[in-house]
C-alpha positions, 0 to 999 in steps of 0.5 A, spaced: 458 451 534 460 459 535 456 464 530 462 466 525 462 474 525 461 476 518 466 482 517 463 487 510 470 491 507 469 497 503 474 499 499 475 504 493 482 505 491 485 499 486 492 498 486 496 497 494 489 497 497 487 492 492 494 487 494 493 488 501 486 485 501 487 480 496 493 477 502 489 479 508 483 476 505 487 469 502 490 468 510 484 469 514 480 465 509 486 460 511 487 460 519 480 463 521 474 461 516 471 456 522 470 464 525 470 469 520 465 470 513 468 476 510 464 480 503 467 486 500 463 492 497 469 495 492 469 499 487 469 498 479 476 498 479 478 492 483 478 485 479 472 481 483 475 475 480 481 475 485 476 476 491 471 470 489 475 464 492 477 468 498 469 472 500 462 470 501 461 475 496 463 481 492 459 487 490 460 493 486 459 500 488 458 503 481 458 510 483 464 509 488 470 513 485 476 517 488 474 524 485 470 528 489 463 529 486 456 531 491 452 527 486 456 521 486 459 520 493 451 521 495 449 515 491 455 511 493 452 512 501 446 510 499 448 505 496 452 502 501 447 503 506 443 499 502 448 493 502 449 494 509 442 493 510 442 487 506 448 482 509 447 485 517 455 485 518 458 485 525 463 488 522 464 494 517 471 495 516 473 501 511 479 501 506 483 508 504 479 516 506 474 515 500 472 509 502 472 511 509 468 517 509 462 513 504 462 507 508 462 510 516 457 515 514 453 509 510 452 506 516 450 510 522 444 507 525 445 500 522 445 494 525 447 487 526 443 480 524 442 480 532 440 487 532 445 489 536 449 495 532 455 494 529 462 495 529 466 499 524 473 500 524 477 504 519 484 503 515 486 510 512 492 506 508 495 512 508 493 519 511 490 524 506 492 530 510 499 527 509 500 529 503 505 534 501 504 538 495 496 539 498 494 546 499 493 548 507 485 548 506 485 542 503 490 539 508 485 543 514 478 540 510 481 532 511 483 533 518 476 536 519 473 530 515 476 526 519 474 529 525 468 529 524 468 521 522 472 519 527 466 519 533 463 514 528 468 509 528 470 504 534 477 503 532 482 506 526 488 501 525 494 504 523 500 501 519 505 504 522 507 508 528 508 514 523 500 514 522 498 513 529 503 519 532 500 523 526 493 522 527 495 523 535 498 530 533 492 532 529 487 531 533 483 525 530 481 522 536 483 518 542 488 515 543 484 508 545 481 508 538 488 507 535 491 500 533 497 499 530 497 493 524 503 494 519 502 491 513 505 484 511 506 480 504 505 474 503 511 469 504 510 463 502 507 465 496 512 471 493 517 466 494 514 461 488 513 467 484 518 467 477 520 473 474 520 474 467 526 473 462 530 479 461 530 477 454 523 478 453 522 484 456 528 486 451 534 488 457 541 486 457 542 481 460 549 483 462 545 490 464 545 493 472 538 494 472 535 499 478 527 499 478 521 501 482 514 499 483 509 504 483 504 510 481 506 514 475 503 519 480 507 525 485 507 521 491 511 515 489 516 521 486 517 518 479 521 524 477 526 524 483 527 516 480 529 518 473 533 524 474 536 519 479 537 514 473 540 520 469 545 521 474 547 513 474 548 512 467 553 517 467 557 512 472 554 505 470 554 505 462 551 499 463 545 501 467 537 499 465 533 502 469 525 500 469 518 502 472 513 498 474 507 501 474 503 507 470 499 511 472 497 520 470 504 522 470 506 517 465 507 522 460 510 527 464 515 521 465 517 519 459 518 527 457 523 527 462 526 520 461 527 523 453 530 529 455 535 526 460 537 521 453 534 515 456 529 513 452 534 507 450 536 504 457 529 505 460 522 501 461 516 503 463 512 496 464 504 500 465 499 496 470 501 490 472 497 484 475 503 482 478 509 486 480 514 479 483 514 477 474 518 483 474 522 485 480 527 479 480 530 484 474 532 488 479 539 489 481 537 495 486 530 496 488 528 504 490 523 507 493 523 514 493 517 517 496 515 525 497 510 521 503 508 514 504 504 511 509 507 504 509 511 502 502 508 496 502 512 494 496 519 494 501 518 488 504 516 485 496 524 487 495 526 484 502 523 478 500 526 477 493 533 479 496 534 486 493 538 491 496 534 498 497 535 505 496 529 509 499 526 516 501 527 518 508 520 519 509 514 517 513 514 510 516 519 508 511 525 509 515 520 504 521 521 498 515 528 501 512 534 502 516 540 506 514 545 501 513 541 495 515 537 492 511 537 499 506 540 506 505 536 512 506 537 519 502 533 525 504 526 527 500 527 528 493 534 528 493 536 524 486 544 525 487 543 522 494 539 516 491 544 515 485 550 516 489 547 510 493 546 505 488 553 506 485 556 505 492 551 498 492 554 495 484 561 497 486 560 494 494 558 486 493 559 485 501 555 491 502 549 489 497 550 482 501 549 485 507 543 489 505 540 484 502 541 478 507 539 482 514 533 484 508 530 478 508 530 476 515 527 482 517 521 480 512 520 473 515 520 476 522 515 482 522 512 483 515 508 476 514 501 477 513 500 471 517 502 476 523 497 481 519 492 476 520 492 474 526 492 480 529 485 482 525 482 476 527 485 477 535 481 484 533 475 482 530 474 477 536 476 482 541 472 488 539 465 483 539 465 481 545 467 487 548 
């Protein structure tokens, strides 16, 4: 019987990073366990009960945090080096910049239970040099970070074309250490999930309810959604609008929602485990980004059958298709997503159209089942080169 290549994850960020493993982890458990073992180093932000079933192990990284500090990113190294050590992985795969940067510098020189080195691969989620809103020096710091990390890394899967052409035209590295892998959900699971009773969540049952599912932070634009929803209920007086999420700019937020005289037709739900219970509400789904490396939420809404109205930023427009399964408005352009929405609740044969053509580019080509399959072909590939 073939030796399982055992591949150690390590991830920082909660939150999508946190979905992705879960589904990634559940699907090569399923159709691959017989060829790969597979244990999670995570930060104290992720639920470890959600991986217990899905690895062979999970293990906390106490000092491992998004903010940057010299004292703690330093123990977080050692630390890691340390686990690296003790399970000898085949494979090191990296989740998310901060986790990418501790986990590549933690294990240079190591190697497998063979003695041979071992591989590492490295999954950005999402360049951090991407961001709008960063200044010049730091924009210039993270290209020269992952410059610099780049030789330390055998392969850099990317989840869209719009991530490999960036890493391309900074320079990150070669063009053979680049994969393309785009994100997928799990279908069948998603399609069992049942939303929570409008009733519970106290929204009108007869309301027209435009959503998002995201951060309360700059990059998923919660300020462009609820000047958008200002703009909606002046058409629609019968508009709810919902957030699912939380996050630093929750106050900021619910100053606007006030001010816009909004408070009454608005819910913010906070953290949730699950965001499927609350999207089934929705009437239109929104993503408004300011820069996104994937959305993974979008195929979310295709699955549910929610017609969409997103940001023309990044790889959305690889994932969204104006007119197709969406419709796409410029970068913060709040009248332009409002105008969208309206166009969706007075069309039923547009909003059917969206919707269907949705559902069917989800099932073709956001599946986790490609997702896993591709890392599995990935994994085995890479180790016996």
């Amino acid at each position: 019987m073939a030796r399982k290549i055992r591949v150690l994850h390590i991830a920082e960020a909660p939150g999508g990073v946190e979905r992705y493993l879960v589904a990634l982890l559940t699907k090569l458990k399923q159709n691959y366990s017989d060829q790969l073992e597979h244990i999670l180093l995570c930060s104290d932000s992720f639920d470890a009960g959600k991986f217990k079933d899905i690895t062979s192990r999970v293990e906390h990284v106490p000092d491992m945090h998004h903010a940057i500090s010299a004292a703690s990113d330093c123990r977080s190294v050692m630390a890691v080096r340390r686990l690296i050590a003790k399970y000898k992985p085949d494979v090191v795969y990296c989740h998310s910049s901060k986790a990418g940067a501790i986990g590549r510098l933690a294990n240079v020189g190591m190697k497998n239970r063979y003695g041979k080195k071992n591989l590492c691969i490295y999954n950005a989620h999402g360049w951090a040099f991407n961001m709008k809103g960063a200044t010049g020096n730091m924009i210039r710091s993270y290209i020269m970070i992952e410059k610099m990390l780049a030789p330390m890394t055998d392969k850099i899967v990317c989840i869209s074309e719009f991530e490999k052409n960036s890493a391309l035209e900074y320079g990150i590295c070669a063009p053979s250490r680049l994969k393309v892998i785009y994100n997928g959900i799990d279908l069948d699971e998603m399609e069992r999930a049942e939303s929570i009773p409008r009733s519970v969540l106290n929204i009108p049952e007869d309301a027209f309810v435009v959503g998002m599912v995201g951060r309360l932070a700059m990059q998923k634009a919660p300020d462009v959604f609820v000047r958008a929803a200002s703009e909606i209920k002046r058409k629609i007086p019968k508009a709810f609008f919902m957030i699912v999420g939380d996050g630093l700019n929750r106050d900021a937020t619910e100053k606007l929602i006030a001010e816009c005289g909004l408070t009454d037709s608005f819910l913010i739900t906070g953290w949730v485990s699950d965001p499927l219970d609350y999207i089934g509400n929705f009437d239109v789904a929104m993503l408004l980004s300011r820069w996104e490396g994937f959305g993974l939420v979008l195929p979310e809404y295709m699955l549910t059958r929610k017609p969409i109205v997103a940001a023309r930023v990044d790889a959305i427009p690889e994932i969204v298709q104006d007119g197709v399964n969406g419709l796409l408005v410029n970068r913060e352009d709040f009248r332009g997503a409002a105008q969208a929405a309206v166009r969706i609740y007075h069309d039923e044969e547009l909003c059917g159209r969206l919707v269907e053509n949705g559902y069917k580019i989800v099932r073709e080509r956001f599946d986790v089942e490609r997702t896993a399959r591709e890392h599995r072909d990935l994994f085995m590939g890479m180790s016996t080169n």
